[in-house]
N, C-alpha and C positions, 0 to 999 in steps of 0.2 A: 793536712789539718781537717777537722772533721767540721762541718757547718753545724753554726749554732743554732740552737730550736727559737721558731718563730713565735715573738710575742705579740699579740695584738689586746691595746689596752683603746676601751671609746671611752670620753670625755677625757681625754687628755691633758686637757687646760685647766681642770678642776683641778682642786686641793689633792686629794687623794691621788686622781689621776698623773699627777708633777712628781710627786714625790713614788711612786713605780716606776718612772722614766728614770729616777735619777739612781735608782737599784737595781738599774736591768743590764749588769755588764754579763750576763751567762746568758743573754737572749738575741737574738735580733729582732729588734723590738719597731713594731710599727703606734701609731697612734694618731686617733681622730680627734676631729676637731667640727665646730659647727658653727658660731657666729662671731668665735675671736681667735683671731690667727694666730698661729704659736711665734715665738719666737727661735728660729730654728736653733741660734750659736748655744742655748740653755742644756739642749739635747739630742743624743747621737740617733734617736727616734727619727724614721722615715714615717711622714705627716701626709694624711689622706682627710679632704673635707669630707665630712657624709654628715647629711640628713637620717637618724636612724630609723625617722615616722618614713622612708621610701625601701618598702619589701625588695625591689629591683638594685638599687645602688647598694642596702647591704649585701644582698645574694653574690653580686659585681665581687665588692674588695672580697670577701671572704674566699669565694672561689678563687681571685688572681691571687691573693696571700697563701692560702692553705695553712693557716695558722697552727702549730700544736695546742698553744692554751688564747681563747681570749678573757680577758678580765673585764667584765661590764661594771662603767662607773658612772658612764652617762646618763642626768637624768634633770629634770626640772623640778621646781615646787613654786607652788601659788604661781601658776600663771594659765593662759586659759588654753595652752596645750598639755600642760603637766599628765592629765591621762593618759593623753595617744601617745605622749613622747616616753612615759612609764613602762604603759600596757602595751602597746601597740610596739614600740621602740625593741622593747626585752623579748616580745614575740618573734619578731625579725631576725636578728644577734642569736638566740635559741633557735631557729630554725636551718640559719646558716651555718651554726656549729656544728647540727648534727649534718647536715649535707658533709660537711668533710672531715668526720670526726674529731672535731677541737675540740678541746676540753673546755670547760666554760666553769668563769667563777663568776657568781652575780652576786653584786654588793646589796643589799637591805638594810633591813631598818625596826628599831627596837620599837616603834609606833606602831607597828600592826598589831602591838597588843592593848591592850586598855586602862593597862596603869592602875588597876585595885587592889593589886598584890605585892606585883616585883618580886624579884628573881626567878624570872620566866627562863624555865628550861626548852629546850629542842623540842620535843614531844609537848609541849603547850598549846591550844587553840587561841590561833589569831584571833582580836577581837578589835577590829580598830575604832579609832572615835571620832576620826576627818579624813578629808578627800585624800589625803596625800597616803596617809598608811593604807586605807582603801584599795589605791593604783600600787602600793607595793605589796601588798597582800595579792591582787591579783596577778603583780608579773612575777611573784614563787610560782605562784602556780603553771603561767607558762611555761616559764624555767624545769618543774618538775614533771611534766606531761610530754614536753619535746625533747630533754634531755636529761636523762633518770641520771647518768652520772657526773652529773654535774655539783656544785658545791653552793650554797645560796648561803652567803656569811650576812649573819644579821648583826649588824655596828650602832653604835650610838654616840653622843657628840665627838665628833672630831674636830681638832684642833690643833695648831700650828706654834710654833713660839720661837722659829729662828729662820726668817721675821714671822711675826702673828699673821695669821688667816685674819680674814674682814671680820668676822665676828667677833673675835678675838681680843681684834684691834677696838671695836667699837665698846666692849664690854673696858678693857684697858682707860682710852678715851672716858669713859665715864665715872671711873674709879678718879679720875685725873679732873670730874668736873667738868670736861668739854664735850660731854653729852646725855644724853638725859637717857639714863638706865638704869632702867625697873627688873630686880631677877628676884625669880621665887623663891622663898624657903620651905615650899612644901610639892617640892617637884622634885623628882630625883632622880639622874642617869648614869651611866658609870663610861666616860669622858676616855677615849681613846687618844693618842698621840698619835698624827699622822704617820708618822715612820713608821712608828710598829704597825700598825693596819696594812703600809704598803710593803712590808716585809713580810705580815704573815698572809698576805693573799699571794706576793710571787711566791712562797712557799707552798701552799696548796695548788698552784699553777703544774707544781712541778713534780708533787705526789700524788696518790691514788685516792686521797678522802673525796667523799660525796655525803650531797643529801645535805639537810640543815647544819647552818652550828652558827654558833654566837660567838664573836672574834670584838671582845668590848673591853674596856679596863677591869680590874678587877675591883674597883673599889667606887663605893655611893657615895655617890656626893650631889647634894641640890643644887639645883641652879644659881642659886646665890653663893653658895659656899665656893663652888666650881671659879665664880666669876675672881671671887678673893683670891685666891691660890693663882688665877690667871694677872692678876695684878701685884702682886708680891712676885711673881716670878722675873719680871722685870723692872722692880724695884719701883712702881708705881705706888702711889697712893690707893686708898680703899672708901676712904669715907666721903668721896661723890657718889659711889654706889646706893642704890636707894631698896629696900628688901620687901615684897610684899607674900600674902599669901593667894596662889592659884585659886583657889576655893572658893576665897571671896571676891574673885574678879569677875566673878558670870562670864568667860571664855570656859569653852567645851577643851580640853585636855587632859591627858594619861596623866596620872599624879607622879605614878611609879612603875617605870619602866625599864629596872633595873635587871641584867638578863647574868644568869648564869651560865660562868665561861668555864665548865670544870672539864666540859669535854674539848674544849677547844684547846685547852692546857693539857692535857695529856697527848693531845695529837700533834701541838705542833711545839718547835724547839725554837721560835721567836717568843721572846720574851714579849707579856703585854701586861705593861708596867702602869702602875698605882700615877694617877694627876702629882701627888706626894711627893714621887719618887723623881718621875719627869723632871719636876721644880728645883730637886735637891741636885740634880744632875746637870754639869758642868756645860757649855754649850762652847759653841764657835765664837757665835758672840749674837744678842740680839740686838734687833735693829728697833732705836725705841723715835717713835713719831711724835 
């Protein structure tokens, strides 16, 4: 029997991260972790702590793994290491890939642009408008400098619904009244479902795309609208929701950062389904809190 090609996914324990563990039966799949320990019985993943801000500890797994693809998901926001865990972290992971030719897919983010237009294609100039698109604007660029073929898939909200992700759950929760939640009607992203995003990156894991692409719903929707659709989905109420406009909040934010996936649909054969479509589609069963 032939051994199966080695996966290594960091941030494990994330959203995105969870649900690659749980479609990785063609890999031998390894994955990190850094200040909450996995739960091992969830996943057949062999689980390694790493620090990704330590040059030395990634160079470590990477070399003892020899990984064919790693899939980078690890990352922070709003905290006071979020740059170096970004910049620094993606510089690492990019430098140990090329050390042993891994393939590398680095997750991003539809905030590196500036939201005055929407439907920001591949060939677009970044333009971001806070620290967090900033730090992912500059680890593309690590990613593109250390390792040209690499894949840098740029995502926008992702989301969870069997059970909800925390955000999810909190936007649900206030649809419900038990929590005070303000979403914009004049912000708009196109809202991926966790599954697909971890299906179409072990897909690019395992073929020869490189270079940018945009791996996001195909369909706008504002942050408010998004939040409805996420509380009809599980049979929640809607009118605790509360609806304001971005504009007039004096917070600095992308209005519209809606990213064109038409090359991302022609390369790959995982379908990346409408919020719409998600909602209309049957599940296991959701877990309502």
């Amino acid at each position: 029997m032939s051994r199966l090609p080695t996966l290594l996914v960091t941030g494990g324990m994330g959203l995105i991260g969870s649900h690659l563990l749980r479609l990785t039966g063609r890999w031998q799949s390894h994955a990190t972790w850094y200040n909450r320990p996995p739960d091992t019985a969830v996943s057949h993943a062999a689980w390694h702590q790493l620090d990704i801000t330590d040059p030395a500890a990634v160079d470590a797994l990477v070399a003892a793994l020899r990984p064919h693809a790693i899939i980078h998901t690890a990352y922070q926001f709003n905290t006071p290491d979020m740059e170096r865990v970004i910049v620094d972290g993606t510089r690492h992971i990019a430098t140990a890939a090329a050390a042993v030719g891994a393939r590398l897919i680095h997750l991003s983010t539809d905030v590196v642009f500036d939201g005055r237009r929407g439907w920001y294609r591949e060939i677009d100039t970044p333009n971001p408008l806070h620290a967090y698109g900033r730090a992912k604007v500059h680890s593309e660029i690590e990613v593109r400098d250390l390792t040209p073929n690499a894949v840098i898939a740029r995502t926008s909200l992702v989301y969870d619904l069997d059970p909800p992700d925390g955000r999810s759950q909190w936007v649900i929760d206030g649809g419900r009244g038990q929590a005070d939640v303000t979403l914009f009607t004049d912000e708009r992203r196109c809202p991926i479902y966790a599954p697909d995003l971890a299906a179409a990156l072990l897909e690019l894991a395992a073929n020869d795309c490189h270079g940018l692409l945009h791996v996001a719903g195909p369909e706008a929707l504002s942050r408010y609208d998004f939040g409805v659709l996420l509380c009809r989905a599980v049979g929640a109420p809607t009118n605790g929701l509360k609806a304001a406009a971005a504009a007039a909040s004096g917070l600095t934010r992308p209005l519209d950062c809606t990213l064109d996936t038409a090359l991302a649909q022609r390369v790959l054969r995982t379908p990346l389904r409408p919020v719409t479509a998600v909602v209309a589609a049957p599940r296991a069963g959701i877990a309502q809190r």
